[in-house]
Structure formats: structure tokens, C-alpha cells
Phi, psi and omega in degrees: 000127190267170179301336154315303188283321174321294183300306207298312143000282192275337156308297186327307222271099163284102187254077145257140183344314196274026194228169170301129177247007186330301194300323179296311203275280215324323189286343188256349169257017163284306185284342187263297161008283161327347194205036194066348205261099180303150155229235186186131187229143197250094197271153177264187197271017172237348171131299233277340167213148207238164146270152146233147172249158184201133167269099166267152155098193184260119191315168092137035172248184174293265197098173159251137171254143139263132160257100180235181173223129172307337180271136214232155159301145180312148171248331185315128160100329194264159157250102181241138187293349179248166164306086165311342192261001175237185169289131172234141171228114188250065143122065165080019171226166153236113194286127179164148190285122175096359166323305182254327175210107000225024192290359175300320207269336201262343188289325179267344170294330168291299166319324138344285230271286192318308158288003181245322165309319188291353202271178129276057191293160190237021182195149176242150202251134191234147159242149174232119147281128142295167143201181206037021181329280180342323189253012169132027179060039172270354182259349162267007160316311173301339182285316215252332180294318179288337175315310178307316164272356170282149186287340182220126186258166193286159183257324204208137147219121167286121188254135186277049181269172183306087196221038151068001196109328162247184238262067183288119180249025152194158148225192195256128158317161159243148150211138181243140205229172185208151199224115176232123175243131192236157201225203172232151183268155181186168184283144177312315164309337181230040181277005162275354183254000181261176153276057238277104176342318216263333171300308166317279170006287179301310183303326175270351159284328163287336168268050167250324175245028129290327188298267167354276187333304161305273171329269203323334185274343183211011191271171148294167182252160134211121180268092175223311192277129159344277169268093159342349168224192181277145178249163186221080161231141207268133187226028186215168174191100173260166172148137205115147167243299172179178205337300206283339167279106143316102185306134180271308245203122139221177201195118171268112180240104166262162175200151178251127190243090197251154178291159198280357175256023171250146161249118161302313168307359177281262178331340179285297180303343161313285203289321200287330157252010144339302177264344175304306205283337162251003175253333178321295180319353189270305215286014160294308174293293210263127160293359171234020145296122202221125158259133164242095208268134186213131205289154200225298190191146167219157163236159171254180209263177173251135169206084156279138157324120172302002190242352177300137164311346207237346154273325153311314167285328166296302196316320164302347168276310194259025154070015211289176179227347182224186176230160178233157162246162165232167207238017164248143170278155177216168163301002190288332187269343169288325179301312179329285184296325188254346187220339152090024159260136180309139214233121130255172165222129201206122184207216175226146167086196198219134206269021177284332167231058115299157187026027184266152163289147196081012178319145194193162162240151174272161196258038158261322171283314173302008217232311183275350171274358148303329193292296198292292182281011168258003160281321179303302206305295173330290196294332156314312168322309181292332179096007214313000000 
């Protein structure tokens, strides 16, 4: 089965987050099945959806682990000229919600494993599947608790998100964070005597980009990155019943995207007395005046060295002559931190038509991440 038909598979399958990705794994270890190469699959607690790991080659060595994750962002709201749940292959692309990110990368990592079974490796190549990537990387954890009890961890791992080919050693951590701010309710007519939630609101959104501000003017850099400091942005705001009602409640869900030389709890600790600093002066009137700021989720960020064996060795698979950072999270830094395998990230295509309606990879790039990961296969062969 070539890398075509695989993606064309995995397109079919509507893995958006908030749904069941079962049906994809049950199908792709249906396919690893086929040709011997067993797996394990790390199910979530209602059933519908699982990780999976799978081994080719010979037990109780290291290996290349590939990593990718099945779950794709909502199609809903967007305008697309294509079937987003199938394959279309158009003027050099192939079109499909998860094209770039990232089902292109896991479709040549199951060919790997398939073209690696018929091999005699001498070292073994593992795959990791996800889910719930999309919403804070969250469905490989239970994957990484198991990793964590195993007698041998992987020596190297490549996670295939979208980086155009090349050989990429950080992003930036997330913490995703949430500001429930509370006021007093009152008739619309007398809103100078209530307390309006969502105006507190507004007000901790301004010290959210006086803080930005500062950082970027005085935080640290790193020009690798597009945006060269840590970012601080609020990107959701609820609150309100309808006019004539002063809102008692609003509620900010912000997230901190930070260099790895930034502390965020430092900036956590900012804002929290920021926000201290606009409800004092209130609670003389209203006394249940409240910002309230509380951690939601994080992944930490990535920083391999440029100089790690394992940035060395991938370049020598793609022929790279440098590194990139990127500026989307990924699982590389919980295998990094938690499990300490050296992490790069390498995939085909551009997170630049992520999540756009018309999502797509060129089918040159799947053709050099064929390339690439049929050089590995080789280097397994080999013993490296």
C-alpha cells in the first residue's frame, strides 16, 4: 500500500477533536496487523479514543520513534472548494482537512513501519500515534505514562508536524490560562451603581497588552523565532445576558506562549497582581469584587541544542544544511522533559495551510518526507 492510498485513509476519518478518533486507529492497526508489526493501543476513559504505539525491528534496543497526532481542527465556518473529509489531489497537492497538519507525516510514518517490516533492522522504529493534540496535547500523555514504565525508551524522536522539511529544534512553551472576573448585577438604568463584569474584563485586557508591551520591549529574545519574545495573548471573552443587564460575570481564557529563557510564573504573577490592583479600589462599594486568574493547561516548549546527536542525525536523513524554530506547540517537549528523549521536529508541508479551509501538502513534499524516512529505514538497517 503506497503513501497515497494510506493518506487518502486517513483523510476519510473526521478526527476533529471534539469526536472519536477509534475508527482511524482501529484502522491503521488493522494495517500494522497485516504484515506483523503488533501495537498497543492507550484508550481514553470513555473508550472513543486511543493512542497508539507500535514497534518494528528488534526488542530491547532504543530506536527512532515517529510521532504524529490524528486529531484535526473543525471544518465548520470555513469555506472550502473541497471535500475536506476526502482526498482530492489537484495541480501538485493533495487537499483534505489534516493534509498539513499533520496527516501527510503520519501517512508516510505508516509506510515506514510497512516498508521497515519486509527489512532486517537492526535497531527499531516505533510509531506514536495521538489524540487530542489540537486542544493542548493532550491525549499523548497517557501514552507517555506508559513510555515512563517501559525498560527502553526510544534513543531519538522525530515528531512530523509541518515544517516544510526542515529540521526543527524549539517552539515556545503554552500555558493556557482563564481570568473570571466578578462584579455586581444591577438594572441597565442604574449601571452606575452595579459593577459591569465585562468592564473589569476590559480593564484586565489592558494590563494584558500593557504586559506584552513591556516584554516585547524589554523581555528576552530569540531571533530564530518569527516573534522573538514571549507572547501574552487573550483570545476568547465571555459575559453578559442582554442589554438592560449589567453583567455580574465575565470570563477571559488568554494563554502565555513563552521562550524558553522567560518564566512565565513570573508573568502569571504579574498579571494576578494587576488584576489585584483594579478590584482593590472597588471593594469599599462592592466587596465580592474579583479578578480571578487560574492555569487552564500547558505543554512546555522545546529547545534541543543544535549541536545534539539527534539534530545531527535527522539532517543527514534530509540532507538540511541548518535548523529552524517554529512558532506552533507540539508533543516534543513533554518526550523531551518527561521522558528525556532528544526531540526534533520534521514533516512535509506548511502550518501556513493549517487550519485554512483548502488545507493541502504538495505532493513534493510528501515525496521528500518518503525520501527522508526511507533513508532512516536504511540507517536502522545499518545499526547507526
Amino acid at each position: 500500500m503506497d503513501t497515497r492510498e494510506i493518506l487518502a485513509r486517513l483523510l476519510a476519518f473526521d478526527t476533529v477533536s471534539s469526536r472519536p478518533n477509534m475508527a482511524l486507529i482501529r484502522d491503521v492497526q488493522g494495517l500494522l496487523d497485516a504484515v506483523g508489526i503488533a501495537s498497543v493501543l492507550v484508550p481514553d476513559a470513555g473508550g472513543g479514543k486511543a493512542n497508539l504505539y507500535a514497534t518494528v525491528g528488534p526488542a530491547g534496543m532504543g530506536g527512532v520513534m515517529l510521532s504524529g497526532h490524528t486529531d484535526v481542527v473543525p471544518v465548520e465556518g470555513q469555506d472550502w472548494t473541497k471535500p475536506p473529509f476526502a482526498l482530492t489531489e489537484e495541480a501538485g497537492r493533495y487537499y483534505g482537512r489534516g493534509a498539513a497538519d499533520m496527516k501527510g507525516f503520519v501517512a508516510c510514518a505508516i509506510a515506514a513501519m510497512l516498508y521497515a517490516a519486509r527489512r532486517p533492522l537492526k535497531v527499531p522504529l516505533h510509531l506514536a500515534l495521538s489524540y487530542d493534540e489540537e486542544i493542548g496535547c493532550m491525549g499523548v500523555r497517557s501514552l507517555i505514562d506508559m513510555l515512563e514504565g517501559a525498560p527502553v525508551r526510544p534513543r531519538f524522536c522525530i515528531v512530523g508536524e509541518p515544517t516544510g522539511m526542515q529540521v526543527a529544534t524549539g517552539h515556545k512553551g503554552k500555558i493556557a490560562l482563564r481570568a473570571t472576573c466578578t462584579g455586581r448585577e444591577g438594572h441597565s438604568a442604574l449601571a452606575p451603581l452595579a459593577l459591569n463584569a465585562l468592564h473589569l474584563a476590559a480593564d484586565f485586557i489592558g494590563a494584558i497588552r500593557a504586559l506584552q508591551a513591556e516584554v516585547a520591549a524589554t523581555g528576552p529574545k530569540d531571533g530564530d523565532y518569527d516573534v522573538p519574545y514571549t507572547t501574552i495573548h487573550a483570545g476568547k471573552m465571555q459575559g453578559g445576558v442582554q442589554v438592560n443587564i449589567v453583567p455580574n460575570t465575565a470570563v477571559i481564557d488568554f494563554e502565555i506562549r513563552s521562550l524558553a529563557e522567560d518564566d512565565p510564573e513570573v508573568l502569571i504573577a504579574s498579571l494576578r497582581a494587576r488584576a489585584e490592583a483594579i478590584v482593590a479600589p472597588l471593594r469599599a462599594t462592592f466587596p465580592d469584587a474579583a479578578i480571578r486568574v487560574e492555569r487552564l493547561w500547558d505543554y512546555p516548549g522545546l529547545g534541543t541544542p543544535t549541536e545534539a546527536a539527534v539534530v545531527n542525525f535527522v539532517k543527514g536523513l534530509t540532507g538540511a544544511n541548518g535548523t529552524i524554530k517554529v512558532a506552533f506547540g507540539t508533543e516534543g517537549g513533554l518526550f523531551d522533559r518527561r521522558l528525556g528523549i532528544p526531540t526534533v521536529i520534521c514533516g512535509p508541508g506548511s502550518m501556513a495551510q493549517g487550519h485554512k479551509p483548502d488545507e493541502f501538502v504538495t505532493v513534493e513534499q510528501m515525496a521528500r518526507c518518503e525520501a527522508m524516512l526511507a533513508a532512516l529505514v536504511g540507517q536502522l538497517e545499518a545499526g547507526f
